[in-house]
ROKEVEX-192668 format. One record per residue (C-alpha): residue number from 0; x, y, z; residue in three letters. Coordinates in nm, 4 decimals. Layout:
# residues N
     k         c1         c2         c3     r
   NUM          X          Y          Z   ALA
...
END
This chain:
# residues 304
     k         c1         c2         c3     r
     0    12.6393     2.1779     9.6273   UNK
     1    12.5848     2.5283     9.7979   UNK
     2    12.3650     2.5868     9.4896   UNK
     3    12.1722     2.2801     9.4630   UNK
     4    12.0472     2.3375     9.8117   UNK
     5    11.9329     2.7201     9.7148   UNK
     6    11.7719     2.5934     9.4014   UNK
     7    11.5742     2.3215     9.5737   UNK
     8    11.4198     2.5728     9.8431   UNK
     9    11.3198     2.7787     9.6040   UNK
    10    11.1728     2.4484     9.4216   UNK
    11    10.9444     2.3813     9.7558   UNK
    12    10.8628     2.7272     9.8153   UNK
    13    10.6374     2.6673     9.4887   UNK
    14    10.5638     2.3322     9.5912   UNK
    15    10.5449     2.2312     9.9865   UNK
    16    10.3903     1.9433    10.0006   UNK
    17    10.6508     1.7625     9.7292   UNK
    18    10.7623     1.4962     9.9570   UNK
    19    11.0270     1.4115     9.6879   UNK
    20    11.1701     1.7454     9.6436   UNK
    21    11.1754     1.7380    10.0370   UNK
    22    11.4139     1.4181     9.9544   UNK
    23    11.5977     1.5599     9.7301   UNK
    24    11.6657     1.8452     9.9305   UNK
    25    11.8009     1.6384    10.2675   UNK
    26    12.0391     1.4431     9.9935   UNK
    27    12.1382     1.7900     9.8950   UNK
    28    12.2228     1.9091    10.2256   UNK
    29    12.3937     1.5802    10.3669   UNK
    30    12.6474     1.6015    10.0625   UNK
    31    12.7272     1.9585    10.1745   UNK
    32    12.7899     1.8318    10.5237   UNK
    33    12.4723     2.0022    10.6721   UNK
    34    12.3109     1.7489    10.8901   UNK
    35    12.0844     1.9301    11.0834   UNK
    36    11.9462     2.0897    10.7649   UNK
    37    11.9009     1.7549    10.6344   UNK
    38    11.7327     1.6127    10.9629   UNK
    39    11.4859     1.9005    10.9057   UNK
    40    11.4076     1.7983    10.5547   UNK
    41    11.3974     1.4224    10.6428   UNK
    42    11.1386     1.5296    10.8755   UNK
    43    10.9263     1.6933    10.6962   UNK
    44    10.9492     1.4105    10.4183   UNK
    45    10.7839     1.1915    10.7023   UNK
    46    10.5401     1.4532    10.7888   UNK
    47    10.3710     1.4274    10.4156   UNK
    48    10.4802     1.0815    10.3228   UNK
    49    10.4185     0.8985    10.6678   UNK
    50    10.4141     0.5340    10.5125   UNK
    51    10.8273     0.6303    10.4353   UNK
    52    10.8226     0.5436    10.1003   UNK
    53    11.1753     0.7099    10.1139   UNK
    54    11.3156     0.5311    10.3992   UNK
    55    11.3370     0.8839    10.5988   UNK
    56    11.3293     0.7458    10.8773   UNK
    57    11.6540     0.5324    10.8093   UNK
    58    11.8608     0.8511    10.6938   UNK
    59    11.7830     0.9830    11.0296   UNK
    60    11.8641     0.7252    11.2502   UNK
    61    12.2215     0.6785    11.0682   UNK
    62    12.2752     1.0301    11.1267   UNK
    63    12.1649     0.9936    11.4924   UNK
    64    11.8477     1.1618    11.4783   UNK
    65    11.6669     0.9232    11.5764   UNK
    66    11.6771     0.5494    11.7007   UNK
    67    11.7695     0.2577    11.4840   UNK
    68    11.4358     0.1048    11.3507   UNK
    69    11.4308    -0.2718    11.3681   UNK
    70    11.3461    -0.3448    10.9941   UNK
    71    11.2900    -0.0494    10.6761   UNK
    72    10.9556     0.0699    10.6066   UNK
    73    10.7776    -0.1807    10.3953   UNK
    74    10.6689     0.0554    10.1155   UNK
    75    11.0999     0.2098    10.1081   UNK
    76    11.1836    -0.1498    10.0131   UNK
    77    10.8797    -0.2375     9.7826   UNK
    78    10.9709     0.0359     9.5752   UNK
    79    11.3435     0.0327     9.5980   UNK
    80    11.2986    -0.3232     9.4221   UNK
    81    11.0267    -0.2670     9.2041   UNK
    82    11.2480     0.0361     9.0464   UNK
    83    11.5685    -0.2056     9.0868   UNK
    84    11.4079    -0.5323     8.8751   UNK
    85    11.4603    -0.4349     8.5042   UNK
    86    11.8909    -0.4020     8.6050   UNK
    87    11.8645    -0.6222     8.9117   UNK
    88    12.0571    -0.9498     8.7770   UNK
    89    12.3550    -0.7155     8.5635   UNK
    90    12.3974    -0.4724     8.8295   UNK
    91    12.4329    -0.7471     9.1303   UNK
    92    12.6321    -1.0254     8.9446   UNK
    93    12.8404    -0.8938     8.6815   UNK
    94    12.8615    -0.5443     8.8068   UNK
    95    12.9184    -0.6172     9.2299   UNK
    96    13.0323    -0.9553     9.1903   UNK
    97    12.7013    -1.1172     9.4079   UNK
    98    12.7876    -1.4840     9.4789   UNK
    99    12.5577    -1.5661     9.7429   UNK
   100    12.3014    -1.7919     9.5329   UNK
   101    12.5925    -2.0353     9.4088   UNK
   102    12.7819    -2.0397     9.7810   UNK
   103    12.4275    -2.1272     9.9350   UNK
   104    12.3929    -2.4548     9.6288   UNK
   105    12.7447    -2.5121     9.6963   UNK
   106    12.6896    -2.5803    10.0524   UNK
   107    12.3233    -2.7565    10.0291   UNK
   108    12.4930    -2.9932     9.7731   UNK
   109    12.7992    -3.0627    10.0646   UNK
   110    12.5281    -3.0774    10.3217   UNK
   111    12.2682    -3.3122    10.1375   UNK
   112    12.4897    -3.4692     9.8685   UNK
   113    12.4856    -3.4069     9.4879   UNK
   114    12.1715    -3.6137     9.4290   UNK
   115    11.9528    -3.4675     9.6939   UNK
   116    11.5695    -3.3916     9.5580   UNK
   117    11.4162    -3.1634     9.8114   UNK
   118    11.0138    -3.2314     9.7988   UNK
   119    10.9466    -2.8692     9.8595   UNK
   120    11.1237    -2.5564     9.8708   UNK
   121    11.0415    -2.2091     9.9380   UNK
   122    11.2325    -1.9553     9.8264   UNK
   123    11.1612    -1.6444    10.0806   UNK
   124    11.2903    -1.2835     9.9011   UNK
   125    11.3146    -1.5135     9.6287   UNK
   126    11.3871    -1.1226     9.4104   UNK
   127    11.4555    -1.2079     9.0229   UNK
   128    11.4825    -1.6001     9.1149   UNK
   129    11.8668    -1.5969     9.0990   UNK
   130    11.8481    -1.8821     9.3835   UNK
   131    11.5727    -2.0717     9.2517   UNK
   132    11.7911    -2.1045     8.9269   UNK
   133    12.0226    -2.2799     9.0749   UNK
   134    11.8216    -2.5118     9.3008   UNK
   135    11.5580    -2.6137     9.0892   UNK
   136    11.7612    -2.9591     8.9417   UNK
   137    11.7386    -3.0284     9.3404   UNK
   138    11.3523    -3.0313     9.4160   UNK
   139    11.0308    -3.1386     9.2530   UNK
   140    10.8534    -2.7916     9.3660   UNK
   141    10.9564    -2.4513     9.4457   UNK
   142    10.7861    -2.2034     9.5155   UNK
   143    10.9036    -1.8130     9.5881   UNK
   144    10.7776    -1.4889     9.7843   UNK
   145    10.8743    -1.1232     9.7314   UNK
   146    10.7353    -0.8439     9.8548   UNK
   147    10.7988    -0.6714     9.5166   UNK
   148    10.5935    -0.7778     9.2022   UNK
   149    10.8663    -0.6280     8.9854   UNK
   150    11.1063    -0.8945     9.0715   UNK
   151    10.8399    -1.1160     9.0741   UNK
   152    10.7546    -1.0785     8.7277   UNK
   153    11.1051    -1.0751     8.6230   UNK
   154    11.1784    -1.4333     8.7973   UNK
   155    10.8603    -1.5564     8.6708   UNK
   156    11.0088    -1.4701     8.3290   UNK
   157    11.2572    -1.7354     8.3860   UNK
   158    11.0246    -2.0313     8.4136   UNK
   159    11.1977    -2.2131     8.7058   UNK
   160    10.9000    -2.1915     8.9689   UNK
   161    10.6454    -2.3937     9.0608   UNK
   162    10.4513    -2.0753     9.2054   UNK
   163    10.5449    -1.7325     9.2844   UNK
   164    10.3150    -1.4938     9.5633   UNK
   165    10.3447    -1.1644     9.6364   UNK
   166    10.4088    -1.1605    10.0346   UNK
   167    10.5797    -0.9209    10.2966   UNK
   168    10.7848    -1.2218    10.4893   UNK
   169    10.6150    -1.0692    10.8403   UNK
   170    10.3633    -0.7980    10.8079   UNK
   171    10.2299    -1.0132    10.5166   UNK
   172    10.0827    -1.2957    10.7010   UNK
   173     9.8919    -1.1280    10.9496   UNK
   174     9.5485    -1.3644    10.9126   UNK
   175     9.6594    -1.6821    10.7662   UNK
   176     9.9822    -1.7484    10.5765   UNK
   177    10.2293    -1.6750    10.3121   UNK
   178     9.9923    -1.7411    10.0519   UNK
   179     9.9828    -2.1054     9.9193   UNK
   180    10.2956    -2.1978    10.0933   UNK
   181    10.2933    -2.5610    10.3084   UNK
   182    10.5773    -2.6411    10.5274   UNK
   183    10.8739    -2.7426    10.3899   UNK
   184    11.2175    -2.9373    10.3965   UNK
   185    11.4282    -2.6618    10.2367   UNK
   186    11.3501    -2.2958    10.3237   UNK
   187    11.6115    -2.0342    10.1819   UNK
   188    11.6717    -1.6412    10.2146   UNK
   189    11.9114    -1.5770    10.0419   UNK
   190    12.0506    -1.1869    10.0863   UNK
   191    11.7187    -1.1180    10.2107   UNK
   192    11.8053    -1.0510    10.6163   UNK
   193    12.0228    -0.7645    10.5233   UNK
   194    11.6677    -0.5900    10.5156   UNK
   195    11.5955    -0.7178    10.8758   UNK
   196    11.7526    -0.5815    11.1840   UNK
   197    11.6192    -0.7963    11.4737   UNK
   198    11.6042    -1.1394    11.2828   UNK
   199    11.3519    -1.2897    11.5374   UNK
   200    11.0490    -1.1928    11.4044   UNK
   201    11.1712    -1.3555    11.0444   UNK
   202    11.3425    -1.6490    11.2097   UNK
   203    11.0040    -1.7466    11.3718   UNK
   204    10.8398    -1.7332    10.9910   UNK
   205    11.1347    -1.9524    10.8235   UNK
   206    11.1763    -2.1745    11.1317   UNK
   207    10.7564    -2.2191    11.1520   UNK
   208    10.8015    -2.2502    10.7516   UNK
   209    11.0233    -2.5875    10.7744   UNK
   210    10.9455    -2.9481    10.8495   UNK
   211    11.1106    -3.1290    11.1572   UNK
   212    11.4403    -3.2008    11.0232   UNK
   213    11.3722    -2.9777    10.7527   UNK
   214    11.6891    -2.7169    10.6029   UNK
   215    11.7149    -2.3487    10.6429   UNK
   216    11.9760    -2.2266    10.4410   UNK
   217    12.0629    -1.7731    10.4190   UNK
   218    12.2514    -1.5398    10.4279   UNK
   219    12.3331    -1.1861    10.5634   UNK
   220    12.6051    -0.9207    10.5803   UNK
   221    12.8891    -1.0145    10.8822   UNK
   222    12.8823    -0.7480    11.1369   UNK
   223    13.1732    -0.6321    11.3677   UNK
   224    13.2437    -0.8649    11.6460   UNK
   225    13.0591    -0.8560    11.9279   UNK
   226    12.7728    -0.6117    11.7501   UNK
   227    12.3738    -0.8284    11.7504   UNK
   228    12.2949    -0.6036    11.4344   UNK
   229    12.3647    -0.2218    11.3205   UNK
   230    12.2360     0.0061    11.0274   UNK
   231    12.4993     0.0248    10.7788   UNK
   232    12.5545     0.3770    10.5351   UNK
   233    12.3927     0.1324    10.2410   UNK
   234    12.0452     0.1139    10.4248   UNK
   235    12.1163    -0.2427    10.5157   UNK
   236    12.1637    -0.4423    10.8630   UNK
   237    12.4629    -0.6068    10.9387   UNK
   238    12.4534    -0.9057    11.1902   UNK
   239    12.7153    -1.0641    11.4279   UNK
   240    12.8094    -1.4403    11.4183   UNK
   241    12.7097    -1.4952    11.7704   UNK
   242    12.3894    -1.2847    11.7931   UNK
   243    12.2833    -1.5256    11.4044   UNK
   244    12.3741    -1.8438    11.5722   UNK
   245    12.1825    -1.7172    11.9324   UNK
   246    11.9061    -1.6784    11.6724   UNK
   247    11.9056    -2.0022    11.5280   UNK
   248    11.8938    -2.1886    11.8510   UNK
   249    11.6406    -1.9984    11.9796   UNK
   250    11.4137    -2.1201    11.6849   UNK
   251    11.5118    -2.4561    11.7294   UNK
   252    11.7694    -2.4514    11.3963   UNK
   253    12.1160    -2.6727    11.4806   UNK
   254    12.4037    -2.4975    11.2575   UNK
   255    12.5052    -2.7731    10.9877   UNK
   256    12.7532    -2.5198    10.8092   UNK
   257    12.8695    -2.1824    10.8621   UNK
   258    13.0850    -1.9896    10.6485   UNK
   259    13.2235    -1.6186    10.6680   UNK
   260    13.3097    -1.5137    10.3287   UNK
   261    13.3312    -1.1942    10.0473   UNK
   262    13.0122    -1.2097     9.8986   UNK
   263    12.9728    -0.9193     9.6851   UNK
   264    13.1751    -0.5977     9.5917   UNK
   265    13.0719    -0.2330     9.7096   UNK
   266    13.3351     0.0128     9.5048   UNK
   267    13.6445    -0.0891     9.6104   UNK
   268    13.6028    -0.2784     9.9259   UNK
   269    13.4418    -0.6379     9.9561   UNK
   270    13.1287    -0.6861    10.1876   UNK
   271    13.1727    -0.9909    10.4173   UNK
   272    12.9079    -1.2721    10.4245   UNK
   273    12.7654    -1.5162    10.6517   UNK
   274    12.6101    -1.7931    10.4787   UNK
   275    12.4611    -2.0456    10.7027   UNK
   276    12.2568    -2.4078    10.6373   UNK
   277    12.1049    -2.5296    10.9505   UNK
   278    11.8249    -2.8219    11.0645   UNK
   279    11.5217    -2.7238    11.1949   UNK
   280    11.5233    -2.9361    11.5407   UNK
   281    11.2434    -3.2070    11.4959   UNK
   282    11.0968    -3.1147    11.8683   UNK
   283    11.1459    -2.7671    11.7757   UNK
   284    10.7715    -2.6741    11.7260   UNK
   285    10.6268    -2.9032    12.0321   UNK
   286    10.2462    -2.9103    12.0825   UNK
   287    10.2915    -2.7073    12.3784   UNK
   288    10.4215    -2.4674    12.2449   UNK
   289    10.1739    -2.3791    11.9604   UNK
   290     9.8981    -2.3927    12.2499   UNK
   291    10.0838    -2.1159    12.4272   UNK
   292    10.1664    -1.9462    12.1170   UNK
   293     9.9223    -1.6116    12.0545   UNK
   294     9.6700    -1.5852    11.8015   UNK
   295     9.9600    -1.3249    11.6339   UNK
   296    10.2773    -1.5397    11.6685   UNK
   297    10.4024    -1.5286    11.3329   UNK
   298    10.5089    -1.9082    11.3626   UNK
   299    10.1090    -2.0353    11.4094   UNK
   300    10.0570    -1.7749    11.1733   UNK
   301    10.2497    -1.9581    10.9098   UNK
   302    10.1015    -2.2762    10.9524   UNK
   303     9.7813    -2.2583    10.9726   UNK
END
């Protein structure tokens, strides 16, 4: 690894400003157990690619460098996708086991009963459509937002929705809206908060998303007890059971079903789940409320 690390300096002595090679070179150095040296080279990757396209700025907080962001940079997970689509569905189900999509239509069906037809669903990080697959027998429209058009094309290849938007779930609706999308009375994120460290933000969007009496269903990666949410090594947030169900009464969302369960592989170990289906509260989003509510809150935001 020693020589890797020589190579690559002498790589950005001819080229500086290669933000990649910068990249490569903090990789380089964390493998070799050099953590300062790859602090400095994170660093620097931030100084000529400020918008993080790398995530950066995760590497150093896991390595303590810096504090623990409360979501990745948008353009780190727009392009982690986008390169991800063409292998997305093999590499998640048949190579790491993902189950998520079925649990989550497993439990809607105990929850609502087998013959349940949902007038509207939206599908938020709806990715390659792997959810909307198996929930489209269940509603008359569904509709589905990613922030990456590379999944997007790839679940639009499979015919099931209604509509499909490009959308960032919060920095996305910053004048009006997810694009198109009306309230309604099934709203789903499947392995889509594993991106999000403090889930308020995207609690407020799915919560404002959902009709009184309406049905959030997601999931996320469990957490150690006791922990509201944490980086993991992966890039992604784990979340404790009592900071999620905090969460979900503090949008107004009464838990209908909870379940901790293995939801995917990673090498040899099995990641933990928490798959949840809850009812948005129908005095949840009260008049007063929206009148207090700034011209920014992502909730009004969402609705009108």
């Amino acid at each position: 690894m020693s020589a890797a690390v020589e190579l690559q300096v002498q790589a950005l002595e001819l080229a500086p400003h290669w933000a990649a090679g910068w990249h490569q070179l903090a990789g380089y150095r964390e493998k070799a157990g050099d953590l300062t040296g790859a602090a400095d080279a994170w660093r620097q990757v931030l100084t000529l690619s400020p918008t993080d396209i790398f995530g950066a700025s995760l590497k150093l907080s896991l390595t303590g460098q810096a504090e623990m962001p409360p979501t990745p940079p948008t353009e780190y997970v727009e392009a982690l996708f986008d390169g991800y689509s063409d292998r997305f569905d093999t590499a998640l189900v048949e190579d790491l086991g993902y189950r998520v999509p079925e649990r989550l239509a497993a439990m809607l069906c105990d929850v609502a009963g087998e013959d349940k037809q949902f007038a509207r669903v939206i599908d938020l990080g709806c990715g390659t459509g792997l959810f909307g697959e198996r929930i489209r027998r269940m509603t008359s429209w569904l509709e589905g937002y990613d922030l990456s058009q590379g999944m997007l094309a790839k679940a639009g290849e499979k015919g099931v929705y209604d509509r499909l938007g490009q959308a960032d779930i919060l920095h996305g609706i910053t004048n009006a809206r997810l694009p198109g999308a009306e309230q309604a009375d099934l709203v789903v994120a499947a392995d889509v908060l594993a991106y999000f460290g403090d889930l308020d933000p995207v609690m407020a969007v799915a919560s404002g998303l959902a009709t009184g009496g309406g049905l959030i269903a997601l999931s996320l990666e469990a957490g150690p007890e006791g922990c509201d949410w944490l980086l993991q090594p992966s890039l992604r947030y784990c979340h404790g059971e009592a900071y999620l169900r905090r969460q979900l009464e503090n949008h107004g969302l009464q838990v209908i079903s909870l379940s901790r369960e293995p939801i995917r592989r990673d090498g040899a170990d099995l990641i933990s789940g928490l798959l949840v289906v809850a009812r948005k509260r129908p005095e949840a989003m009260t008049a007063e409320r929206v009148a207090s509510a700034s011209v920014t809150d992502p909730i009004v935001a969402a609705l009108n």
